[in-house]
N, C-alpha and C positions, 0 to 999 in steps of 0.2 A: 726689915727690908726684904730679906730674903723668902719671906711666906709672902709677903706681898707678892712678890715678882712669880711664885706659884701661883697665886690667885691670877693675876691677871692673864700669865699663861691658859689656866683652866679658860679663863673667860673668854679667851682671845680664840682657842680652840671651840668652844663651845659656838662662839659667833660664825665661825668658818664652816662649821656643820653645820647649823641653821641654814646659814646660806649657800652652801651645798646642796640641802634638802629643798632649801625651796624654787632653786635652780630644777632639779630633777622633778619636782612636782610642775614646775612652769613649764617646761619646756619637754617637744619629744623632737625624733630625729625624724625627719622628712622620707615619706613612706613611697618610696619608689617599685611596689609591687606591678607590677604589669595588670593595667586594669582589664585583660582578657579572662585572669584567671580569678577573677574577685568574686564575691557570691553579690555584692550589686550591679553587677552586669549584668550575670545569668538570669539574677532575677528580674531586670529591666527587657533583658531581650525577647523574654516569654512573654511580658508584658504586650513589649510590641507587635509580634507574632500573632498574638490576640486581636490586640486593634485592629489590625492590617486586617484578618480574615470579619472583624465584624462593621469594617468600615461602611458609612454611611456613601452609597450612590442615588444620584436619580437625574435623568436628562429628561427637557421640556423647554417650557416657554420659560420665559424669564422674568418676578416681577421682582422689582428692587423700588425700597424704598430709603429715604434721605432725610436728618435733621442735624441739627443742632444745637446746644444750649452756651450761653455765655456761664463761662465758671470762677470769674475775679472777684475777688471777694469783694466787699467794703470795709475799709481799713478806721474805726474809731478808738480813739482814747481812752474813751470810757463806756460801761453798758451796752459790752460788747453779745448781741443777737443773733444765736448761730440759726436761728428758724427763719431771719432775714436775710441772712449772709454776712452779718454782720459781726469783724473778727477783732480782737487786738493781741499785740506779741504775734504776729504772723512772722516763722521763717522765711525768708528765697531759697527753695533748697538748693542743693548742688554741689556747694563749697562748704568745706569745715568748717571756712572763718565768714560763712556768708552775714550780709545782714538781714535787720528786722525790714517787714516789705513796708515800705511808708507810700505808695504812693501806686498809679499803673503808666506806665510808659504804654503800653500798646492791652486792650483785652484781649483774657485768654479763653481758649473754649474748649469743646469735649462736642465730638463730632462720630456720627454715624451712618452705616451704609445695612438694610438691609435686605436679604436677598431670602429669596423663595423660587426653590424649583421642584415642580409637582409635590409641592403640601412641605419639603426638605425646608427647613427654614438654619437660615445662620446671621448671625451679626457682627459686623466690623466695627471696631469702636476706636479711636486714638482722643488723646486730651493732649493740652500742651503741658503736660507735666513731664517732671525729672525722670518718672517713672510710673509703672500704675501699680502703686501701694497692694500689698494682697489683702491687708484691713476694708482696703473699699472694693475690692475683687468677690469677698467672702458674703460682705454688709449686701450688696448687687446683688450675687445668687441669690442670697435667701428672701432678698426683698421682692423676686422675680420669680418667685416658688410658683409652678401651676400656670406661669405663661411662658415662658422659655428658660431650657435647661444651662449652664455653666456651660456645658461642653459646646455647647452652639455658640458659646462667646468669644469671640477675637480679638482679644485687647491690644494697645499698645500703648505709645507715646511718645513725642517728639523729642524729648528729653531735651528742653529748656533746662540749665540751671538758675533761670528768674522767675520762676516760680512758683507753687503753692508747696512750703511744708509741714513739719507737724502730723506725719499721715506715719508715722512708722517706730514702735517704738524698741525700746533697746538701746545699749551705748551705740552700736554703727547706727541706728539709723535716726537716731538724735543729734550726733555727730555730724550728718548731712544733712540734715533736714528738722533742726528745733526738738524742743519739748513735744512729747505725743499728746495729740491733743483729739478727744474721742469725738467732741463737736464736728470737729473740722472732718473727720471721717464719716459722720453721720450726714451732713450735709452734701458733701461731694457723694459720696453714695447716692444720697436721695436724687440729685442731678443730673446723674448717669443714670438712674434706672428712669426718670421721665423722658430722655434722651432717648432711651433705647426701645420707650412705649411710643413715641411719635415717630421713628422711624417702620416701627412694623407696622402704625396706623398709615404710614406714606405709602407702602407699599403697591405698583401698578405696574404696567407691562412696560421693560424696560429691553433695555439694547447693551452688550458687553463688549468691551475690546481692553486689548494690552500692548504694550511696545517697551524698549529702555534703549538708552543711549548714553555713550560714553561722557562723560562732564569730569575732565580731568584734573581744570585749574581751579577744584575749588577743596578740592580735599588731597591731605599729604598722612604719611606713614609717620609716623606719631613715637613709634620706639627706635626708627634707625634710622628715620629720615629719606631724603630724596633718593636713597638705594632700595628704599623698601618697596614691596608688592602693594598693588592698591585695588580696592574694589571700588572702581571708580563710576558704576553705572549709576546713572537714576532710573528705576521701574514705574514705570507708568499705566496705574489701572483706571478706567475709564464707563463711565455706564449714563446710559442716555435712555429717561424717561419717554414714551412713548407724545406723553402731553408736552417736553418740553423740558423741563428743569434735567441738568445733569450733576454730576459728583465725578472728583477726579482725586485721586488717590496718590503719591508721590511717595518713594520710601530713597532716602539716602543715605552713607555709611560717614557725613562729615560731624564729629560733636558738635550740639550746641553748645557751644563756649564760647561764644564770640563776645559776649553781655557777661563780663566780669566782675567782681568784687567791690567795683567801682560803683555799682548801681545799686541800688535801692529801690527800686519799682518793678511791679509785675511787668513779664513779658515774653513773648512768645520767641526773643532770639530769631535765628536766621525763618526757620519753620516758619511763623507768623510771617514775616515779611511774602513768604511761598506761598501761603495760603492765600491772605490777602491781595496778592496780585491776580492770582490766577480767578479770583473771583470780580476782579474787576475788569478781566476781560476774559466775560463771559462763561463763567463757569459757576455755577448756582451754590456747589458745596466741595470747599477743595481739603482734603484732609494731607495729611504730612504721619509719617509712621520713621523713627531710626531705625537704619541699617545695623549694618557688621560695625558697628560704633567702637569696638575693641581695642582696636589698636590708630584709628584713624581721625586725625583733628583736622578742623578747617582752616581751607587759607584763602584770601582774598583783597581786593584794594578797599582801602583805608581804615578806620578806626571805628573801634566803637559801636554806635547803633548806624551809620553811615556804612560799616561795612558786616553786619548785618544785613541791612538791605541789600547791599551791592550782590552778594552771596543770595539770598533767598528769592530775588528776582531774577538775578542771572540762571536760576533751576528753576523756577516758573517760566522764562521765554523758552530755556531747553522743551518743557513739559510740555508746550505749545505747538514746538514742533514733532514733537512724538503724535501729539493730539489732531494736529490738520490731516496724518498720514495714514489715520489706524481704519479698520473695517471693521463694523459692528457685525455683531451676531447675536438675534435674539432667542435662540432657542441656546441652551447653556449645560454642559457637563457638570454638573455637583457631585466633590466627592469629600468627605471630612473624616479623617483618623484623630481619635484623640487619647491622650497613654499619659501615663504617669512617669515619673525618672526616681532611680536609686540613685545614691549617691556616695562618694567614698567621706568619711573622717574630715573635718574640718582642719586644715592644714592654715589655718588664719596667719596673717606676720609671717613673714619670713626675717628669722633675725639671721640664718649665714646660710652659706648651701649645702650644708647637713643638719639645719635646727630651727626648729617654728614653734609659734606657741602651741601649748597640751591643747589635743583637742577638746580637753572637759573647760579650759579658760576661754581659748574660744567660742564655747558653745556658750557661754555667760556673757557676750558682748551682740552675741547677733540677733535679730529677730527670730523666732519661735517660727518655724515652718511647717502649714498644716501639706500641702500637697506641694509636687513638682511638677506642674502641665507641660506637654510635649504636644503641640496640634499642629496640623496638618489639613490645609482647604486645596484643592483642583479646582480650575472653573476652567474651562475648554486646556488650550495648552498653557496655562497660567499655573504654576505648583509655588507655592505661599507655605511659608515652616515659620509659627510664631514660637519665641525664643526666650526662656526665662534667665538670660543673661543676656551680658554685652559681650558677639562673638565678632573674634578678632576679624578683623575687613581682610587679611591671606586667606584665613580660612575660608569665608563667605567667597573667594573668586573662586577659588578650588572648586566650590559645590557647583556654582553659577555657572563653569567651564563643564564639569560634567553633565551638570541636565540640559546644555546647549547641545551636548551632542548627542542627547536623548531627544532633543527636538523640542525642548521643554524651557518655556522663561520661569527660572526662579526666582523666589521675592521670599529674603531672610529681615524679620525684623524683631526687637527686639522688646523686650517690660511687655512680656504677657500676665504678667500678675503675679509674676513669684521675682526674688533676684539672685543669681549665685557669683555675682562676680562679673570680673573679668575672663576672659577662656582667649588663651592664646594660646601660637603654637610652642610645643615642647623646647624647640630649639632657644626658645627666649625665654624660658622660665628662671635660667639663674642669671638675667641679665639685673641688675642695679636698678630697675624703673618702676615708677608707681605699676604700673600695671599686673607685674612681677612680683614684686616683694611686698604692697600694701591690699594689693585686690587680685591677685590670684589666691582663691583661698581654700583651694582644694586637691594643691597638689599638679607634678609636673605629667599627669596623665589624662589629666581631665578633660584636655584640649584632644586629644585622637581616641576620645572617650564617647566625648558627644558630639563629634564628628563622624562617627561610625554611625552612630543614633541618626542623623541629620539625615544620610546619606541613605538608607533604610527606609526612615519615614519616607523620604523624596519618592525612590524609586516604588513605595508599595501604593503612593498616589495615583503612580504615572500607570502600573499594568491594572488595566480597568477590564470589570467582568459584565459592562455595559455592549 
């Protein structure tokens, strides 16, 4: 008995070391270095420094052109056709516990603006997707090799969680969004790049304007509630073809979440309902872009796809009135900076507030990131910063307050083709919330990190050597 009870001891120790080690192996302590003093700042901020002096200008006439494609799959059972569009096992992305899409409550689409001033060409794109996957970001350039460059493209997306996934793979983005599935990549690729060949075949002399206005009852503060800061504007871009046909552009900072768990069918969420109105009273192509989506969810009357609508038309009649009040202008300021982002260690999981997972475990769960785009469009006083995360709607007023007093409408939006997360501010990094502890994944500095960034691009747009 007595060797026994040595064995087990041995064993009993040996198991505590193990698990000791593999604690210290899993896990490191949350790296609160002040991101001034890091080597990827320095080396992002040289980066920027660059852009800024090699930024793209040019003022003239204006010609813009406009399409769009329908992107809903067709959902069969069997002799599933991805050269038809034809899928089966299609995720909803959005939800961890989303389901398979069996059916379309509303079709979904991928919508384009494009613009040319004196020979300067750039493209606007939004789909109604979760997000725009950097697999179909990657698939677009190179399918686009020798007619338009990446850096001329301005992705975004409404971020529906009802619709298409499968675009992303890895444990997180399986987790959100299905099994990866290369079809379904191949296919939305090829959608988007005919999308974005009919838009610059649309192109003709068109007319620009912008405006926003406050729309308070429809989006709330998400991590502290009715005491929190809100970025509650809707931005209103606007351009009126010479012939007739125009495009209206709307970016706001409420999540698509309204189309929950509950549903089973593709659908464009509140966005859709926006779109869709503002084109049946009289708007030829109405695109929808998410805001500072960070920290901000939506609220409205009633349930379900009823308050969906209620929500996406209530910001189509706002956009209407921005619309009846604005002043075109066809000669137009172009100006595009476009820069790459460093980034600190994956700080992924927060399990307390001194300990997250190792960043070599987290680097095993996340998608494979080839680039981190940072772009930046001017069109007259319009400055537009497309954003490879979800930034917190505080943050977004902060920036929006300072280039109002630079004279300047900003428009922050979000899923340019890369994703890093949620970015909130520092003061709520060790609060208890999804945002916090499951999707801030880079640390409590990251937020006055790429804020400083933001703040930079804005103003290197704004001083013009035109």
């Amino acid at each position: 008995m007595k060797k026994w009870g040595k064995v087990s001891l041995k064993i009993m120790v040996g198991l505590l070391l193990l698990l000791a080690l593999i604690f210290l192996f899993a896990t490191a302590t949350i790296d609160t270095t002040p991101y001034f003093e890091t080597t990827y700042y320095h080396n992002t901020i040289a980066k920027m420094e660059v852009a800024a002096k090699n930024k793209i200008e040019s003022k003239g006439p204006l010609l813009a052109g406009f399409a769009k494609v329908n992107i809903t799959p067709t959902i069969v059972e069997k002799n599933p056709n991805s050269e038809k569009g034809e899928f089966s096992g299609i995720k909803l992305a959005g939800y961890g516990d989303g389901k398979l899409a069996k059916g379309v409550h509303d079709s979904i689409y991928a919508k384009a603006i494009a613009l040319e001033v004196r020979q300067k060409e750039v493209v606007i794109i939004s789909a109604d997707l979760l997000l725009m996957p950097e697999p179909i970001v990657l698939a677009v350039a190179e399918k686009l090799k020798g007619i338009i460059a990446r850096d001329q493209l301005l992705f975004g997306a409404t971020h529906t969680h009802s619709s298409i996934g499968n675009c992303l793979p890895s444990y997180v983005g399986e987790s959100f969004g299905g099994e990866y599935q290369p079809e379904m990549v191949a296919w939305l690729s090829d959608k988007i790049v005919t999308l974005i060949k009919k838009a610059l075949a649309d192109k003709q002399p068109a007319q620009f304007s912008s405006g926003d206005i406050r729309v308070p009852n429809l989006v709330k503060n998400r991590i502290i509630g009715e005491s929190g800061r809100l970025n509650d504007r809707l931005d209103v871009l606007s351009f009126k073809q010479d012939s007739g046909k125009s495009a209206t552009i709307g970016v706001y900072s409420a999540h698509a979440t309204v189309i929950g768990t509950f549903n089973d069918e593709f659908s464009g969420d509140y966005p859709g309902y926006f779109q869709r109105h503002l084109e049946a009273n009289g708007t030829d192509y109405a695109l929808f872009f998410a805001g500072t989506v960070g920290s901000h969810s939506n609220k409205g009357e009633g349930e379900k796809f009823e308050k969906a609508k209620y929500i996406g038309e209530a910001l189509a009649d706002s956009a209407q009135v921005i619309l009846h009040g604005l002043e075109y202008h066809a000669v137009l300021q172009l100006s595009t900076i476009n820069t790459e982002l460093e980034i600190p260690k994956l700080q992924f999981f927060k399990i307390s507030d001194r300990l997250r997972l190792s960043p070599f475990l987290g680097k095993q769960l996340m998608p494979k990131i080839a680039s981190i785009p940072l772009q930046g469009l001017k069109l007259n006083q319009l400055v537009w910063i497309t954003l490879p995360y979800e930034l917190s709607g505080e943050y977004g007023l902060d920036l929006k307050n300072a280039m109002k007093t630079a004279n300047h409408q900003l428009v922050l939006s979000s899923f340019n083709g890369q994703y890093l997360g949620y970015i909130i501010p520092t003061k709520y990094y060790y609060f208890d919330t999804y945002e916090a502890a499951l999707m801030g994944w880079y640390g409590p500095s990251m937020g006055d990190y790429l804020m400083e960034l933001n703040f930079k691009m804005a103003n290197a747009l704004i001083h013009t050597n035109l």
